[in-house]
C-alpha positions in Angstrom: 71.2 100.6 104.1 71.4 104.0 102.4 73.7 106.5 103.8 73.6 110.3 102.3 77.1 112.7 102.9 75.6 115.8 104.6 77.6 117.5 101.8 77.7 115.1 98.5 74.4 116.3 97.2 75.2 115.6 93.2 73.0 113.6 90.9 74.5 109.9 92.1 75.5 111.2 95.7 73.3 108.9 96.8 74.7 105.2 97.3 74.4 102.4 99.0 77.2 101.5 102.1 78.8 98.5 100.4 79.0 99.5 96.9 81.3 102.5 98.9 83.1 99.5 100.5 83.3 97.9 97.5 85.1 101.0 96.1 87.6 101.4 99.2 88.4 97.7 98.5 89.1 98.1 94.8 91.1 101.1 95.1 93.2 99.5 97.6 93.6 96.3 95.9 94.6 98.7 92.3 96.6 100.9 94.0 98.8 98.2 95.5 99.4 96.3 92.2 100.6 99.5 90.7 102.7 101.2 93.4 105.9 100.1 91.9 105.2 101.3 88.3 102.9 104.2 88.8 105.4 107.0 88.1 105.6 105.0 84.7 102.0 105.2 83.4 101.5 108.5 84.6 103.6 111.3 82.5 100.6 113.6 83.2 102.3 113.8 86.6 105.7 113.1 86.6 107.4 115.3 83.8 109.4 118.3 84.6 107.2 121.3 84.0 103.8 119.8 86.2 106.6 118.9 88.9 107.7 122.9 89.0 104.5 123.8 89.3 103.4 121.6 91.9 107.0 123.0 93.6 106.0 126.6 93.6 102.7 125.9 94.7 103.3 123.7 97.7 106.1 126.4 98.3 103.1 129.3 98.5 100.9 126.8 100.8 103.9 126.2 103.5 104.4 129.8 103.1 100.4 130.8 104.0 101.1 128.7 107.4 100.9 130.7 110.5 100.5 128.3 113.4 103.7 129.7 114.0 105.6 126.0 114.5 109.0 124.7 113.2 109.2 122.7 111.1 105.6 122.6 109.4 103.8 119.3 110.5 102.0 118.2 107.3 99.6 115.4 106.1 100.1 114.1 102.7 96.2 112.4 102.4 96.3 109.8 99.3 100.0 109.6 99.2 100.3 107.8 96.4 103.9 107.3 95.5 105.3 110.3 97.4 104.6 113.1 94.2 103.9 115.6 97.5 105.6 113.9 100.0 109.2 114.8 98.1 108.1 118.5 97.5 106.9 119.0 101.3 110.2 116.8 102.7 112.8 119.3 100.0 111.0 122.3 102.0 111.5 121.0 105.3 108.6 120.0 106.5 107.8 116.6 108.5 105.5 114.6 106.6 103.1 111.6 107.5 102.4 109.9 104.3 98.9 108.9 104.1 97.2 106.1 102.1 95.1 102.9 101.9 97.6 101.6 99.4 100.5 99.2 101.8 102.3 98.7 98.5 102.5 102.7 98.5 103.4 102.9 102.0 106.1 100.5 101.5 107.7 102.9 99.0 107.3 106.1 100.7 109.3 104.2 103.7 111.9 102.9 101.1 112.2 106.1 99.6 111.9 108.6 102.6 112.8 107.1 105.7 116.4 108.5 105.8 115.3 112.2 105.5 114.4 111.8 108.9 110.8 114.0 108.0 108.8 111.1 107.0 106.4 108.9 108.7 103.3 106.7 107.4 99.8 106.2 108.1 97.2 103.4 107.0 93.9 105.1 106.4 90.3 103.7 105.5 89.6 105.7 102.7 86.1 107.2 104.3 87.5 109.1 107.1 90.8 110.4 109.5 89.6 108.2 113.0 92.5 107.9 114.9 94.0 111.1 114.3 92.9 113.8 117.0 91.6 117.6 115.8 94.2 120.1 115.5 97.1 117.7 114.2 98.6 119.5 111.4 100.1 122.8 110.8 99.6 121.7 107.0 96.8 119.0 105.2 97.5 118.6 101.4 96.0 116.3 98.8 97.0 115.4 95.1 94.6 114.3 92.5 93.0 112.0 94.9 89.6 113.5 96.0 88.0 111.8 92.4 88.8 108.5 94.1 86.9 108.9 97.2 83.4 108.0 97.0 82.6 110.6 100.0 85.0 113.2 99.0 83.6 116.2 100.9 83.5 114.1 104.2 87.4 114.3 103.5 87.6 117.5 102.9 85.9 117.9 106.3 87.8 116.0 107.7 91.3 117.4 106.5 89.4 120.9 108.0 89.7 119.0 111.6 92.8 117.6 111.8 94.2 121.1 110.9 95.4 123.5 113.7 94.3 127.2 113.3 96.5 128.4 111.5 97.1 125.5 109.2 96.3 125.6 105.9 94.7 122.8 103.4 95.9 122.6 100.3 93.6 120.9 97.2 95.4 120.3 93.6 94.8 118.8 90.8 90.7 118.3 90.3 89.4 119.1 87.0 87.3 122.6 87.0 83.4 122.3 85.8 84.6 124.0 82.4 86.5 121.0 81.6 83.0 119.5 80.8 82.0 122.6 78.7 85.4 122.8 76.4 85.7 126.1 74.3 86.6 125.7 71.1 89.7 127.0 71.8 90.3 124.2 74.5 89.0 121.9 71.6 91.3 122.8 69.3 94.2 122.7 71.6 94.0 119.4 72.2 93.6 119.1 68.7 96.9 120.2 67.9 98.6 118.8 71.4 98.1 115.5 71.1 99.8 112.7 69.0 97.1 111.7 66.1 98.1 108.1 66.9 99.7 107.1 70.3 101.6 104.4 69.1 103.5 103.9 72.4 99.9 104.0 74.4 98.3 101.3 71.5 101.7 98.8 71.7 101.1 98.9 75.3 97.6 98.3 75.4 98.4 95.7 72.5 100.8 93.5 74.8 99.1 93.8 78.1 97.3 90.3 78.4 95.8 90.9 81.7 94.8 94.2 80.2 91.8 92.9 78.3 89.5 92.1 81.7 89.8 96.0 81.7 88.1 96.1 78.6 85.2 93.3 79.4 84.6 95.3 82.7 84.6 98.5 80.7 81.9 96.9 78.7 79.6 95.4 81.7 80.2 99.1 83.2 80.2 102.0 81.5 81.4 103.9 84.0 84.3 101.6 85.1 87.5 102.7 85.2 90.7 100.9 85.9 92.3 103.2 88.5 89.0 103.6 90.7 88.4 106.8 89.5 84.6 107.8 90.8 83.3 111.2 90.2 85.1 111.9 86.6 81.9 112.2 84.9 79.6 114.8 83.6 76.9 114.4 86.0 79.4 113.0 89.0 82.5 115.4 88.8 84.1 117.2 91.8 82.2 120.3 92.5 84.5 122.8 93.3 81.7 125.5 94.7 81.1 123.0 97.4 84.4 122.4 98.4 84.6 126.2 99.1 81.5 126.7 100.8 82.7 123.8 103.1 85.9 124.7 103.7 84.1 128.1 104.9 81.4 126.8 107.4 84.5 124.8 108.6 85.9 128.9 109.5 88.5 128.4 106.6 89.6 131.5 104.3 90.6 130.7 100.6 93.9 132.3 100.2 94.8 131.4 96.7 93.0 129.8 94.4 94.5 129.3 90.7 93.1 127.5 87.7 95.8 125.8 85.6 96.8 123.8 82.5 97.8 120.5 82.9 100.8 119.6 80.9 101.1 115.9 80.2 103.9 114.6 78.7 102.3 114.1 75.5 101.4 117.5 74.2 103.6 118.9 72.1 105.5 121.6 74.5 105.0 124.2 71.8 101.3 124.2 71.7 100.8 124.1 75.5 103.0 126.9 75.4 100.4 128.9 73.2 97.7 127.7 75.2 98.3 127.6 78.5 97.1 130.9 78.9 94.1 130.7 77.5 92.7 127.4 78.3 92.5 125.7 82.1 91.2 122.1 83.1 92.7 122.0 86.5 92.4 124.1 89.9 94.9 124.3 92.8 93.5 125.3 96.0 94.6 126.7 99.4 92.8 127.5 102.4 94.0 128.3 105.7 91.8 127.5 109.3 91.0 130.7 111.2 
């Protein structure tokens, strides 16, 4: 059976129901195997200077909140292994950790559970059943929209389950200029990044079960190991949609800000020249009227 997303109307946003399915079940089955090591592969994330800025901007959405509760209720959708989760709990807010991922569930209650502000959810990966409209004073997601095959029907759905008032809050998606680099954005990542990764290659090297990677890499092109989806030129989150959704949902975009991503393998000096002149990333908040 084909099934269309009212909003997913890109090049390959037509699919079929199980290869979605199939999708849902391979995240799932990914994202539990790397739940305890994923702050490990991922120094894109987890170094100091993406952290502060993640800080300050989680710090602007909780301020853009005017449902006029205390403390701010929030939804952390895709979880993951709590990179949102900590920032909203240090601010305050009570947070229900979201994911499809039990292995990350199981951390965010070994990590969080004595805050007192944390609770978990188990969610499908296609929609928010179960939880009733006008839940949260606050809906935030991390890098996690590429992983979803419908991703708009999410964002739709993170526009229900917010109260008026509340505010959604959408970081870390690549912006469509990151398919069109300049040749300044070129030649930053020129100069950024290692020549050789050693560290990368001698980890690839010794990772046996690594290699069935490569063979489905081969058989699909467009495979990736993480369940990454729409990363691709012709497939890639459309950020003009999101708006216009958010909008007909009778959101307002109050700050919108297009970003560097520092990973911890550029040299600090470079993205220091750079960072003002080249973006690859966009930060998002809207807030329900």
């Amino acid at each position: 059976m084909l099934i269309r997303s009212e909003w997913n109307t890109g090049v390959v946003g037509l699919r079929t129901f199980m290869q979605d399915e199939d999708q849902i079940k391979f995240n799932k089955l990914v994202n539990d195997g790397l739940s305890g090591k994923y702050e490990r592969l991922h120094g894109d994330i987890f170094n100091d200077i993406e952290q502060e800025r993640l800080r300050k901007a989680l710090k602007k959405a909780a301020e853009a909140v005017r449902t006029g509760v205390e403390p701010v209720h929030a939804l952390d959708y895709g979880c993951g292994s709590g990179n949102l989760t900590g920032h909203l709990i240090e601010l305050g807010i009570e947070t229900v950790s979201a994911d499809i991922s039990e292995g990350f569930l199981d951390l965010i209650k070994r990590n969080f559970s004595r805050t007192g502000l944390s609770d978990v959810l188990a969610i499908n990966g296609k929609d928010l059943s179960g939880v009733d409209d006008d839940s949260f004073d606050m809906v935030a997601t991390y890098s996690v929209l590429h992983h979803v095959p419908d991703y708009l029907g999410i964002v739709a759905e993170m526009c229900r389950v917010a109260k008026p008032g509340g505010v959604i809050y959408i970081d870390h998606e690549v912006i469509e200029s990151y398919y069109r680099r300049t040749q300044e954005c070129v030649e930053f990542l020129r100069k950024a990044r290692p020549t050789v990764n050693f560290k990368r290659c001698f980890r690839l090297l010794i990772d046996v079960g690594g290699y069935k990677h490569i063979i489905r890499r081969l058989l699909n092109p467009r495979y990736k190991r993480e369940g990454d989806i729409h990363v691709w030129p012709d497939d890639h989150i459309e950020w003009d949609k999101i708006e216009q959704l958010l909008i007909s949902k009778g959101c307002k975009i109050v700050l919108k800000e297009d970003y560097l991503l520092y990973k911890s393998i550029y040299d600090l000096d470079v993205y220091n020249q750079y960072k003002g002149r080249c973006v690859d990333q966009r930060m998002l908040i809207a807030r329900k009227e």
